[in-house]
TIRO-2110 file (N, C-alpha, C; in Angstrom, 1 decimal):
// TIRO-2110
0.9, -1.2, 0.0, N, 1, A
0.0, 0.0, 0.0, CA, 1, A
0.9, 1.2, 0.0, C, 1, A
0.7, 2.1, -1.1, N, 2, A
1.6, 3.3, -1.1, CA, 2, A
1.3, 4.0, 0.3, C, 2, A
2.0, 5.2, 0.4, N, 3, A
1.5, 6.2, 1.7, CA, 3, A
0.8, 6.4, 1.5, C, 3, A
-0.3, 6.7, 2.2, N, 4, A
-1.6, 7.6, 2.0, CA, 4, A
-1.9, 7.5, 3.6, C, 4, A
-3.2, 8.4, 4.1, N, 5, A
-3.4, 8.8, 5.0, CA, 5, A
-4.1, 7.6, 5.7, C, 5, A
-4.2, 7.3, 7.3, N, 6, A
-4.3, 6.2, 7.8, CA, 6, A
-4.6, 6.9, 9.0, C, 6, A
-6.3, 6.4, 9.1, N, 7, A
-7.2, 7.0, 10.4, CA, 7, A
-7.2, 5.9, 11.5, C, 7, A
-6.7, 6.1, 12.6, N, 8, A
-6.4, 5.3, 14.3, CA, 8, A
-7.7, 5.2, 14.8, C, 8, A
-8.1, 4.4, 15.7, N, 9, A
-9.1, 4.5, 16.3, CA, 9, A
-8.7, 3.4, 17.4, C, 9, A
-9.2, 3.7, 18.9, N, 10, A
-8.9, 2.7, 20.0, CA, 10, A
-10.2, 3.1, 21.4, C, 10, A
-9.9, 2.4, 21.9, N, 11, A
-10.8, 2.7, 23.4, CA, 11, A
-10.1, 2.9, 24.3, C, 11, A
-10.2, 2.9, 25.7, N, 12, A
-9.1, 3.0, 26.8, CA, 12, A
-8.1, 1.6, 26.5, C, 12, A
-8.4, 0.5, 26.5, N, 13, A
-8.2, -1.0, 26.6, CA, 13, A
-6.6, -0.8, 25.3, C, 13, A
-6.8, -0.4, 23.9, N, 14, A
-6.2, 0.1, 23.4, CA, 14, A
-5.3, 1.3, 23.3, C, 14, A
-5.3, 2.1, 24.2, N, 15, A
-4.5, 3.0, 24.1, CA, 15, A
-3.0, 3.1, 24.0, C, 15, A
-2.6, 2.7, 24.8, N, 16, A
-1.2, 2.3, 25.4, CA, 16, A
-0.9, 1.8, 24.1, C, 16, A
-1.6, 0.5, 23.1, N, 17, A
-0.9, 0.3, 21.7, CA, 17, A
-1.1, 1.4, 20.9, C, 17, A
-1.8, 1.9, 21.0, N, 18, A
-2.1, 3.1, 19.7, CA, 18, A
-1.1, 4.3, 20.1, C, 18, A
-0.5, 4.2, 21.1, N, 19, A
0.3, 5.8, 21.2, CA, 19, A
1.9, 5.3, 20.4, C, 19, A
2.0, 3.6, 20.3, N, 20, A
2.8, 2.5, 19.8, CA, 20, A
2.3, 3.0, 18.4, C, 20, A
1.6, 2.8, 17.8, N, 21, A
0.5, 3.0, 16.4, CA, 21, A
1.4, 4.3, 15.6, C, 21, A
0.9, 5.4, 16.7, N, 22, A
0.9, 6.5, 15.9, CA, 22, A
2.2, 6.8, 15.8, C, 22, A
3.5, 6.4, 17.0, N, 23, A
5.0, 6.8, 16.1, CA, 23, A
5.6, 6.0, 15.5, C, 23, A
5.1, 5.0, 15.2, N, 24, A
5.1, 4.2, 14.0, CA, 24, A
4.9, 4.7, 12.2, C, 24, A
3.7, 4.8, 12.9, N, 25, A
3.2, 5.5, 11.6, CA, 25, A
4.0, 7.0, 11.2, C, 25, A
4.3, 7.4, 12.2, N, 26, A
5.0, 8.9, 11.6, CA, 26, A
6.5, 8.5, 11.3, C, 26, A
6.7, 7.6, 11.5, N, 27, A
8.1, 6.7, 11.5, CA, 27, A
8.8, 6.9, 10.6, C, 27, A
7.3, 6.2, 9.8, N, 28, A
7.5, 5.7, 8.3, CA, 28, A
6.9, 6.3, 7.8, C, 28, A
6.3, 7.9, 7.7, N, 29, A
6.3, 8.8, 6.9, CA, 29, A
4.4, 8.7, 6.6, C, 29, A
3.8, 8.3, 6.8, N, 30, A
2.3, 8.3, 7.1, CA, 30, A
1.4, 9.3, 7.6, C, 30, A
0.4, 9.9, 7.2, N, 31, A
-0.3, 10.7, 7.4, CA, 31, A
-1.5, 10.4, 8.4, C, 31, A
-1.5, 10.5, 9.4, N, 32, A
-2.3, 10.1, 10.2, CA, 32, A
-3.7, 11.3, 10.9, C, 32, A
-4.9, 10.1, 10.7, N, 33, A
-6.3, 11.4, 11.1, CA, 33, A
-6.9, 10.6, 12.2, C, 33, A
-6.7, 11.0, 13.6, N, 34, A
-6.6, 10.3, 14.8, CA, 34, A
-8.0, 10.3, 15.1, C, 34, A
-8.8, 9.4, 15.5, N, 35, A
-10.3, 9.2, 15.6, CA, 35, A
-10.6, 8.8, 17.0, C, 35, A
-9.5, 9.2, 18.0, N, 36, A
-9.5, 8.5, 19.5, CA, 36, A
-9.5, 7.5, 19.5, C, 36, A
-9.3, 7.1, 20.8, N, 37, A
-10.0, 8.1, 22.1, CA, 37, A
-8.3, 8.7, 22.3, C, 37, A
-8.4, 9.6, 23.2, N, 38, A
-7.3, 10.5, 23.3, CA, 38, A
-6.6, 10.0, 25.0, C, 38, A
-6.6, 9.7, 25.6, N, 39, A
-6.3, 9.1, 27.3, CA, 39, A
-6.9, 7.4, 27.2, C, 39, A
-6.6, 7.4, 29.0, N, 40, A
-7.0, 5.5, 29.0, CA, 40, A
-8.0, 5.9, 30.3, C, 40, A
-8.6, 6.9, 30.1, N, 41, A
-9.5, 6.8, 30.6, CA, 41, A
-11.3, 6.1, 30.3, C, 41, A
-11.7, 5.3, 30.9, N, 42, A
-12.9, 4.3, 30.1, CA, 42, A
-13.8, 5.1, 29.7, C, 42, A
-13.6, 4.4, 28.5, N, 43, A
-15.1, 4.9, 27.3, CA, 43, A
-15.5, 3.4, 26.7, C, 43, A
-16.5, 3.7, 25.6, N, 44, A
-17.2, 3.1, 25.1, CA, 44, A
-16.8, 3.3, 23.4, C, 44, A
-15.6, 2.1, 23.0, N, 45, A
-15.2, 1.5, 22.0, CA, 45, A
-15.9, 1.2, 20.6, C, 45, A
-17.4, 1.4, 20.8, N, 46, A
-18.1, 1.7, 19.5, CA, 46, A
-18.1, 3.3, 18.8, C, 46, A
-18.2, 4.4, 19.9, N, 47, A
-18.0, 5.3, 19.6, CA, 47, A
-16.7, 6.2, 18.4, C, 47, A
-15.6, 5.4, 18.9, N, 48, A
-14.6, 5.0, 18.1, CA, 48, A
-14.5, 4.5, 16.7, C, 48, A
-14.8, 3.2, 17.2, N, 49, A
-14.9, 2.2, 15.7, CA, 49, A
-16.0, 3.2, 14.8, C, 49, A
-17.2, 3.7, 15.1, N, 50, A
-17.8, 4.2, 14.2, CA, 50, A
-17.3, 5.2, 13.2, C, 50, A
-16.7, 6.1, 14.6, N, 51, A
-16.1, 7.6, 13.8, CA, 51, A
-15.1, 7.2, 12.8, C, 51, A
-14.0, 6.3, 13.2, N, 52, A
-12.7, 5.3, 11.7, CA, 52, A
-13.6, 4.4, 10.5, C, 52, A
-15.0, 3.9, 10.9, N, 53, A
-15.7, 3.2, 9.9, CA, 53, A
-16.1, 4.4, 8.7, C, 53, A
-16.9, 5.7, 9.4, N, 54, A
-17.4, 6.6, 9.2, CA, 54, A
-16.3, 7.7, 8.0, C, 54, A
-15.2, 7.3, 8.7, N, 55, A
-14.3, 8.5, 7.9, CA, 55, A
-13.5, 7.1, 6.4, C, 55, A
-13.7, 5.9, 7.0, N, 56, A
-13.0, 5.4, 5.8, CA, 56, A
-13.9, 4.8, 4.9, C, 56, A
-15.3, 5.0, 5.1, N, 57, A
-16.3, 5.5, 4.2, CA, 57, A
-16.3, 7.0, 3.5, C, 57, A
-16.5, 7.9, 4.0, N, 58, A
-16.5, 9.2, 3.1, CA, 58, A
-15.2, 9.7, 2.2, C, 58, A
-14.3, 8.6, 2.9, N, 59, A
-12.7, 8.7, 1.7, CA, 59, A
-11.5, 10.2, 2.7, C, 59, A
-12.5, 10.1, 4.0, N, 60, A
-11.2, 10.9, 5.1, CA, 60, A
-9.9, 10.2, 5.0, C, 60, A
-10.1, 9.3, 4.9, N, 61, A
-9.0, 8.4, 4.9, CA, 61, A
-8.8, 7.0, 4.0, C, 61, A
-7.4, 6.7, 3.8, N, 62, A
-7.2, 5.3, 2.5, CA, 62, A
-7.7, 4.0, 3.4, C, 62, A
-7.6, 4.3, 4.6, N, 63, A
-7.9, 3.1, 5.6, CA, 63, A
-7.4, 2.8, 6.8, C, 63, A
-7.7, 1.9, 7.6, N, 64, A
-7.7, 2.4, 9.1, CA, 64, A
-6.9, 1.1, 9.8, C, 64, A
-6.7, 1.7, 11.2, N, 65, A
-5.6, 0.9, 12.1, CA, 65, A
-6.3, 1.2, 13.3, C, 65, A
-7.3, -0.4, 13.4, N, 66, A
-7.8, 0.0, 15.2, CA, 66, A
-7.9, -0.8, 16.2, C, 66, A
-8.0, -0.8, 17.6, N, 67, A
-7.7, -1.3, 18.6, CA, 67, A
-8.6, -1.4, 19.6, C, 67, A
-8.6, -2.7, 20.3, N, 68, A
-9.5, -2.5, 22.1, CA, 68, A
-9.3, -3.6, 23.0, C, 68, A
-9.2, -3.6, 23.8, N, 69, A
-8.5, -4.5, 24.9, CA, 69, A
-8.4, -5.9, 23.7, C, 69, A
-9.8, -6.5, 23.0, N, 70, A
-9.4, -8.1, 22.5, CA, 70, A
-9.6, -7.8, 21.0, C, 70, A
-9.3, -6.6, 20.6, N, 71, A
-9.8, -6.3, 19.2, CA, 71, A
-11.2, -6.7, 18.7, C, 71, A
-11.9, -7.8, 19.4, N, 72, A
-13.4, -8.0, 18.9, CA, 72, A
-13.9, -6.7, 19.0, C, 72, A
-14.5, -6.4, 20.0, N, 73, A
-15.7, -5.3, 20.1, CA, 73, A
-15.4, -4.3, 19.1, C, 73, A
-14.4, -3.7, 18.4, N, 74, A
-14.0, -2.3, 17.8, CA, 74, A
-14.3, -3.2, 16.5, C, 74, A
-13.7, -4.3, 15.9, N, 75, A
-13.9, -5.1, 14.5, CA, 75, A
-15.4, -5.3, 14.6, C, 75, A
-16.1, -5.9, 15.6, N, 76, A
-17.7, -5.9, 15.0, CA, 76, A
-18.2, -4.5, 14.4, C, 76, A
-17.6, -3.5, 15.6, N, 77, A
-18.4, -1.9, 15.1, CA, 77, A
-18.3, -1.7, 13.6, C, 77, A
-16.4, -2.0, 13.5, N, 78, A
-16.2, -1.5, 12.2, CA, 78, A
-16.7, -2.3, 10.8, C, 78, A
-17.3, -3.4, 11.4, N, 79, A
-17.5, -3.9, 9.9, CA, 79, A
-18.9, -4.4, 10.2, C, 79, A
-19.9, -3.1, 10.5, N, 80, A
-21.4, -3.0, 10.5, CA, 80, A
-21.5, -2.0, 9.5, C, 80, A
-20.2, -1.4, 9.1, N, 81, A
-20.2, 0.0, 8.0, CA, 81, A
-20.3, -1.2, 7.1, C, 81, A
-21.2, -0.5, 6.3, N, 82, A
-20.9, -1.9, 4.7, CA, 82, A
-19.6, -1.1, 3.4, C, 82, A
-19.1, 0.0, 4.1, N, 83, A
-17.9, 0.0, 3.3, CA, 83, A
-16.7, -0.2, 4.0, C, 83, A
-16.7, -1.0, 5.1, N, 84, A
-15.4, -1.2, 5.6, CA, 84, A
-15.4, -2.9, 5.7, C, 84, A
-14.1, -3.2, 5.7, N, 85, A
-14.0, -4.6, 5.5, CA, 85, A
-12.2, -4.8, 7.0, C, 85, A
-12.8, -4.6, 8.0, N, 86, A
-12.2, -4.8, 9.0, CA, 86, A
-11.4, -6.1, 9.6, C, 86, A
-10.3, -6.5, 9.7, N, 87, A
-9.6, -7.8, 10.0, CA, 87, A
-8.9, -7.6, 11.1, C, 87, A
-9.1, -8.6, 12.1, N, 88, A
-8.5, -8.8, 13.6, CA, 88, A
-7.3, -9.3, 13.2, C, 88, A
-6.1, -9.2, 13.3, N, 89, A
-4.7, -9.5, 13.5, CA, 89, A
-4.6, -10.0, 14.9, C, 89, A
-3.9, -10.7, 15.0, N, 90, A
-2.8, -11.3, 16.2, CA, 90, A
-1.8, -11.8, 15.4, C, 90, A
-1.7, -12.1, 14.0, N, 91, A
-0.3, -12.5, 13.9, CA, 91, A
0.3, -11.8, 12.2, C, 91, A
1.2, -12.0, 12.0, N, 92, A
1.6, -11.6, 10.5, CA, 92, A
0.9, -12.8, 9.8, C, 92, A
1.0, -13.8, 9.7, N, 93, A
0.3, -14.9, 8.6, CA, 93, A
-0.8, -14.2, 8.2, C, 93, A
-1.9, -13.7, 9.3, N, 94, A
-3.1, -13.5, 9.2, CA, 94, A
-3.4, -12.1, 8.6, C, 94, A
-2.7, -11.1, 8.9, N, 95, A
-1.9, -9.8, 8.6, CA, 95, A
-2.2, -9.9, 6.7, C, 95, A
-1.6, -10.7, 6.2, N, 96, A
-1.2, -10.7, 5.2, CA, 96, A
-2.1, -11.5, 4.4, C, 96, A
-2.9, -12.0, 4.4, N, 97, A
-3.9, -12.8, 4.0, CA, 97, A
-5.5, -11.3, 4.2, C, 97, A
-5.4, -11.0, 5.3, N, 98, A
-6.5, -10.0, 5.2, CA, 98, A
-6.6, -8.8, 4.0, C, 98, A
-5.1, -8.7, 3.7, N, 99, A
-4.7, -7.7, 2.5, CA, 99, A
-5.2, -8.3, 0.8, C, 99, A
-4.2, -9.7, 1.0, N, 100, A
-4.3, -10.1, -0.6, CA, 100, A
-5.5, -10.8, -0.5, C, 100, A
-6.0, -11.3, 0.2, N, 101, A
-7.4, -12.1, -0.6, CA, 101, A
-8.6, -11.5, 0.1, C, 101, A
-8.8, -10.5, 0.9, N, 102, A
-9.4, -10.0, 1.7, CA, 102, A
-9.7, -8.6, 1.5, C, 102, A
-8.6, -7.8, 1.1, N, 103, A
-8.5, -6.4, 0.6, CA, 103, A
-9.1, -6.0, 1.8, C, 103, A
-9.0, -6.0, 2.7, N, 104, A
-9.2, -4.9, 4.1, CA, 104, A
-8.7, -3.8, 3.9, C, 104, A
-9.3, -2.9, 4.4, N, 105, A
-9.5, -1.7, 4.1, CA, 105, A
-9.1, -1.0, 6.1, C, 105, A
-9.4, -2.2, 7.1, N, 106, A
-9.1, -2.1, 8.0, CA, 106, A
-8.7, -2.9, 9.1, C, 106, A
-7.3, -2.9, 9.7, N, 107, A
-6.7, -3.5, 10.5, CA, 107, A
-6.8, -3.4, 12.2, C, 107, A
-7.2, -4.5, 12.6, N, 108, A
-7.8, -4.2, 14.1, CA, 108, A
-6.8, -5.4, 14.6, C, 108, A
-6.5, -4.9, 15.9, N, 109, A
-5.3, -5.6, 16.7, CA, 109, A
-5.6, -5.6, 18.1, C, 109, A
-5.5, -6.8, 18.7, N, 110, A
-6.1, -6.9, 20.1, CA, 110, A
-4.9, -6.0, 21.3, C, 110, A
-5.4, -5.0, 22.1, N, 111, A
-4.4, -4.0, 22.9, CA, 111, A
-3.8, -4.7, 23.7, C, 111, A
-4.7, -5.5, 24.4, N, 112, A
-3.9, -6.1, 25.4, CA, 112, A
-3.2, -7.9, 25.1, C, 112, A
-3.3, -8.0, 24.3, N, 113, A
-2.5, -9.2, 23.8, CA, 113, A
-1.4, -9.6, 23.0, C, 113, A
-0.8, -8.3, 22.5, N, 114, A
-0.1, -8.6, 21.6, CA, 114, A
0.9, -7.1, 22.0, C, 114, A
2.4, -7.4, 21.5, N, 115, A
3.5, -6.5, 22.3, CA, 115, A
3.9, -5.6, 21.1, C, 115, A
4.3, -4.6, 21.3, N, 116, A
4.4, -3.6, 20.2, CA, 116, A
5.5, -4.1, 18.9, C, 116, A
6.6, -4.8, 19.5, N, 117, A
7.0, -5.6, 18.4, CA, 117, A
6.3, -6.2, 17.5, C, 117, A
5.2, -7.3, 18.2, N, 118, A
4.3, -8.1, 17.2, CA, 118, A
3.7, -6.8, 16.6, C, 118, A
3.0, -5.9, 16.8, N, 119, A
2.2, -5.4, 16.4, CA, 119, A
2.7, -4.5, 15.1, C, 119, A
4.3, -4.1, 15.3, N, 120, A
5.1, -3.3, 14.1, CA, 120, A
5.5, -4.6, 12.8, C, 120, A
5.4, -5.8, 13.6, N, 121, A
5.9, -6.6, 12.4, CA, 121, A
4.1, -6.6, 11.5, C, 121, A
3.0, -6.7, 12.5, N, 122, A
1.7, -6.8, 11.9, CA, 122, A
1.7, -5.8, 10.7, C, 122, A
1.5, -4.2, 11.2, N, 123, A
1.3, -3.6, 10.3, CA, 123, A
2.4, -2.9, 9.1, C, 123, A
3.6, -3.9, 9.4, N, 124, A
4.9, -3.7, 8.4, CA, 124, A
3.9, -4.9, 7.1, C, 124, A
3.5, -6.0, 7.7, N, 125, A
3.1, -6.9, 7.0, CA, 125, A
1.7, -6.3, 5.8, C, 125, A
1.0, -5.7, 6.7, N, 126, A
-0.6, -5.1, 6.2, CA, 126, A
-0.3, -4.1, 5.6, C, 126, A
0.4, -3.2, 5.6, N, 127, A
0.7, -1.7, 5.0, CA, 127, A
1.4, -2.2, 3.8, C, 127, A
2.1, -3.6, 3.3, N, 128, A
3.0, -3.7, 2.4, CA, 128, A
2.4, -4.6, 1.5, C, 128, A
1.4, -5.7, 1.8, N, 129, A
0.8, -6.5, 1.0, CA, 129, A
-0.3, -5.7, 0.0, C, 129, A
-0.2, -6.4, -1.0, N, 130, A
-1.1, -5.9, -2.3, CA, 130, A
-2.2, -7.0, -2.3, C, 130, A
-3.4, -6.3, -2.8, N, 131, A
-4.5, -7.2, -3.3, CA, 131, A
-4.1, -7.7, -3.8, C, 131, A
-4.8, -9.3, -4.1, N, 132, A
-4.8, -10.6, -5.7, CA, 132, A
-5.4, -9.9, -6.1, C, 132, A
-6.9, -9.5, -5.7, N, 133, A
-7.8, -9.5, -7.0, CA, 133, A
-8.3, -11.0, -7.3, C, 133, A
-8.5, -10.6, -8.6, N, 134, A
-9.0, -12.1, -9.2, CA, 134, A
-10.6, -12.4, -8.7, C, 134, A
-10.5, -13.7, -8.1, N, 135, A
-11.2, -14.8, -7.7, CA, 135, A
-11.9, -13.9, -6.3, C, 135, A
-10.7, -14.0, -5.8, N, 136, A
-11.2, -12.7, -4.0, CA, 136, A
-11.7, -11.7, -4.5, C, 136, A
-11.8, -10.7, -5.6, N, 137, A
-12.8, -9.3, -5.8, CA, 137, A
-14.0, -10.0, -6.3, C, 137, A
-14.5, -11.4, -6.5, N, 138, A
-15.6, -11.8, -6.6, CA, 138, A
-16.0, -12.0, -5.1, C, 138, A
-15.6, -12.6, -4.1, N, 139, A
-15.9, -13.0, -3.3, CA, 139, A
-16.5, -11.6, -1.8, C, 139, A
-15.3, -10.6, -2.5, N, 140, A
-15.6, -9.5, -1.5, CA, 140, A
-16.9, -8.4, -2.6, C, 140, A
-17.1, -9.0, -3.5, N, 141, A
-18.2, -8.0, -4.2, CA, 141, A
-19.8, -8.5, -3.7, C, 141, A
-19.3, -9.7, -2.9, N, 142, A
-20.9, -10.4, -2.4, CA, 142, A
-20.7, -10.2, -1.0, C, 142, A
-19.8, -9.3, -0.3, N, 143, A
-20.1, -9.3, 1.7, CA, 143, A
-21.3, -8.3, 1.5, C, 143, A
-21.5, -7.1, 0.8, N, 144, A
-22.3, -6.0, 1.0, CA, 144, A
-23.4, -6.7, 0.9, C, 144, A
-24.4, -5.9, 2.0, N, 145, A
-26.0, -6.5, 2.0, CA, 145, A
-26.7, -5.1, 0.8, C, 145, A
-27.8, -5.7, 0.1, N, 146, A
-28.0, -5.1, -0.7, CA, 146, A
-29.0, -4.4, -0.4, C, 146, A
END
């Protein structure tokens, strides 16, 4: 995935990886449009997921990097948008498969299970894989409910 701009989103549960996230991303020269939460103080993780579903729908952003204590709750939010196609990571294998036959458009990483290492090799892996295409743009042209 060339550079392009790349909208964060986390809850409290995620924070601590996403403050990991975002000097990463400025690392490697990445445009970042930060969607919270801003502290680790408790909130409510849909609020989040919506506002990164929300913006990588209207084209705020090329696609999103988000987080919450087990990555579930923030990946259901995000992929009730029917233009987002959100994938839980815990490992690179999986990292990389969400991109080429999956074309995710959004990468969700569990906060409290996985160590900022894993997490830089995750989105070294996601940020760099290309779609197939092919066979998979049939398959992802049938998730949208019509």
């Amino acid at each position: 995935m060339e550079k392009k701009i790349i909208g964060v989103a986390t809850d409290h549960a995620g924070f601590p990886l996403k403050q990991f996230v975002l000097q990463y991303l400025e690392k490697n020269g990445y445009e970042v449009k930060d969607y919270g939460t801003w502290s680790d103080a408790s909130v409510d993780y849909p609020d989040f997921g919506h506002a990164l579903a929300e913006g990588i729908e209207k084209g705020e952003v090329d696609c999103g990097i988000a987080m919450c204590g087990s990555g579930e709750g923030i990946s259901m939010t995000l992929n009730k948008h029917q233009g987002v196609r959100a994938g839980l990571c815990w490992n690179v294998e999986v990292a990389h498969l969400i991109r080429q036959h999956n074309n995710a458009n959004c990468l969700v990483m569990p906060g409290r299970f996985i160590s900022n290492r894993e997490a830089e090799v995750i989105m070294n892996e996601y940020l760099k894989t290309p779609f197939e295409g092919g066979r998979h743009q049939t398959r992802i042209d049938k998730i949208p409910l019509k």
